[in-house]
N, C-alpha and C positions, 0 to 999 in steps of 0.2 A: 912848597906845599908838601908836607905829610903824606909818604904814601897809605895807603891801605892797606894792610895784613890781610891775606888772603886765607879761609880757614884750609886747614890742613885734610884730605881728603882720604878716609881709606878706604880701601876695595874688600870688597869679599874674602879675596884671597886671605888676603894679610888679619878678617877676623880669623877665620876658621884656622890661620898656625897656632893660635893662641892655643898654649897648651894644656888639656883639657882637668878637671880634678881626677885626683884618685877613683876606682871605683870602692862598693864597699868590700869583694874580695880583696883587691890588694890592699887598704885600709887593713882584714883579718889578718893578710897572709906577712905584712911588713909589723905585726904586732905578736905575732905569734908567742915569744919567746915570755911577752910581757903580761898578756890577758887573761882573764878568766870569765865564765860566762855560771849564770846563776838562773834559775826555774824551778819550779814548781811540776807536778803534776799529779793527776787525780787517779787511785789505784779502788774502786768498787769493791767490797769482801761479799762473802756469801753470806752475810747477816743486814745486807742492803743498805750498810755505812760507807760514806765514802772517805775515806785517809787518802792525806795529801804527802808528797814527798818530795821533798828540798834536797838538791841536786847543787852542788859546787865544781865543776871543772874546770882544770886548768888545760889551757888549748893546746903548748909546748909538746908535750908527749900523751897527751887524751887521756890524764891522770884524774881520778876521782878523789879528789881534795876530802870532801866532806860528804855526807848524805844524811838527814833525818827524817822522822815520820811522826805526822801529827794529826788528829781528825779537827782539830780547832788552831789555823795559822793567826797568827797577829804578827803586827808589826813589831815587836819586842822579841817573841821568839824567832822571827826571822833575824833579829838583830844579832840574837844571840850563836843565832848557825855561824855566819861571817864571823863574830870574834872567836869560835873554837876552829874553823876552817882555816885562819889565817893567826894564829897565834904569838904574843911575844912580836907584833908588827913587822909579822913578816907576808907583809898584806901582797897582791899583783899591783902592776902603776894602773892596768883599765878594767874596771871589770864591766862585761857586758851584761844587760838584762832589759824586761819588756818593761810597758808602763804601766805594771797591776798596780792598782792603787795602796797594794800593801805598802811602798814603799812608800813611807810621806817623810812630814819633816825632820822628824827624828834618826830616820834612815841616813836622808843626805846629809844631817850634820858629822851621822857615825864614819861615814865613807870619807865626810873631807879630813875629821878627823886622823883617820888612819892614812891619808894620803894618798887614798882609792880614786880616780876619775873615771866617772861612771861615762858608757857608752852608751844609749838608748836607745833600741832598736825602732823604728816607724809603726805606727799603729795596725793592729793586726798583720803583721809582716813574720809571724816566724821563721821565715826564710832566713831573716836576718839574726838569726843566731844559730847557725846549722851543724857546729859540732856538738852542741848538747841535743839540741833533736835530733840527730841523729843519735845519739846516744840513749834518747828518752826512747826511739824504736826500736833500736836494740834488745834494750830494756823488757819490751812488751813481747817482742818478737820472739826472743830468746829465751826467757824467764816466764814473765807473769801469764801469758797467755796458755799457758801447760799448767798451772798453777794455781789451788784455792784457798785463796787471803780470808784466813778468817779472821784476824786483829793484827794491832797496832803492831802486836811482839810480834807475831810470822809472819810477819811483811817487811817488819825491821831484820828478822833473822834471813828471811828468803834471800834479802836486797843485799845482805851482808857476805852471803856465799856467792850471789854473783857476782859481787864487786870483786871480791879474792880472784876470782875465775877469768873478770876482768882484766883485773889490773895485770895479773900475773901468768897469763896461761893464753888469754887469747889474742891471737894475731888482727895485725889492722896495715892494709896496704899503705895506707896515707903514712906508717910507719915503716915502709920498706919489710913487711911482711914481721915485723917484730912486736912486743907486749909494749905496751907503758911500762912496766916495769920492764930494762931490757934484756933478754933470754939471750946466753950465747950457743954460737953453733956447737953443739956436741957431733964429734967424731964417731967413726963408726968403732972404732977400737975403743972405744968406752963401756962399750957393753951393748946389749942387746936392748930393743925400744919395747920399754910396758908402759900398759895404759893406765894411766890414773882417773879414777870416775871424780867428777865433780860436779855441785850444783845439784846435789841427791842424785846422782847419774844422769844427769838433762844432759853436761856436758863432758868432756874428756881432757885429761893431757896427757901428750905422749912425748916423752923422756926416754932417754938408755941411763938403764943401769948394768953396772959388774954383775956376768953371773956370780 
């Protein structure tokens, strides 16, 4: 007589060793090197128009890849931000973004094309992409809210001195207290430290220079 298989029983235990998924920071922080994250946001001028502005970061060193300004987004010029942000296919392997419906099909075809794999952040979730908003309140924080946009050009000029001020002068802990662009230590025997105004004097850098 055939015995009978007895089924095989597991305990609690032995569910919960199963080891658990990634969460979504270490999914950013194991990708860092690779990703870029892309948005949108709304800048109101004193003539009651609202310009939107398209934001390209790369996560690596919290570099501003690209930025433009437009009072009428389409899916075509957003198309067209990505092919000058990433030139000559020299694309990131993930780029992150939400699910505005700018992006449709023509989007996903440009992305697979260039051999982009999009990461898509959860429905109203901007948490899930938090080195560009962080960077978008920076942005507000630092700049526009001291500041009156009165069109497309001084808000493209505004954006474009603080991106300099950015990339090249201001400090970010998440970088060991150094720029995107990286600033080395100057010695005190190099000269004495003056200030440079930047961002129409909103902001500063301070440098030695040789008497």
């Amino acid at each position: 007589m055939q015995r009978e298989e007895q089924p095989v029983m597991t305990t609690g235990l032995e569910r919960i060793a199963k080891p658990p998924s990634q969460t979504w920071r270490t999914f950013l922080t194991n990708h860092l090197e690779q990703m870029a994250s892309i948005d949108f946001f709304a800048v109101p001028t004193a003539t009651f128009r609202v310009l939107f502005v398209f934001v390209v970061l790369s996560h690596a060193r919290r570099r501003v890849l690209h930025f433009q300004v437009t009072e009428h987004p389409s899916q075509d010029w957003t198309m067209q931000q990505i092919r000058e942000a990433f030139p000559w296919d020299q694309g990131c392997q993930y780029l992150l973004r939400d699910r505005d419906a700018i992006y449709g099909d023509d989007w996903v075809e440009m992305t697979k094309g260039l051999g982009i794999e999009e990461v898509i952040t959860a429905p109203r979730s901007p948490w899930q992409n938090p080195f560009l908003e962080r960077l978008i309140g920076s942005v507000r924080r630092e700049c526009l809210d001291h500041m009156i946009v009165w069109n497309e050009r001084s808000l493209r000029r505004t954006l474009r001195s603080y991106f300099a001020y950015y990339q090249d002068s201001r400090t970010h802990l998440a970088l060991a207290k150094d720029a995107p662009e990286s600033r080395a230590v100057e010695k005190p025997e190099r000269g004495r430290i003056v200030v440079i105004p930047q961002v129409g004097g909103l902001h500063h850098r301070y440098q030695r220079h040789a008497a």
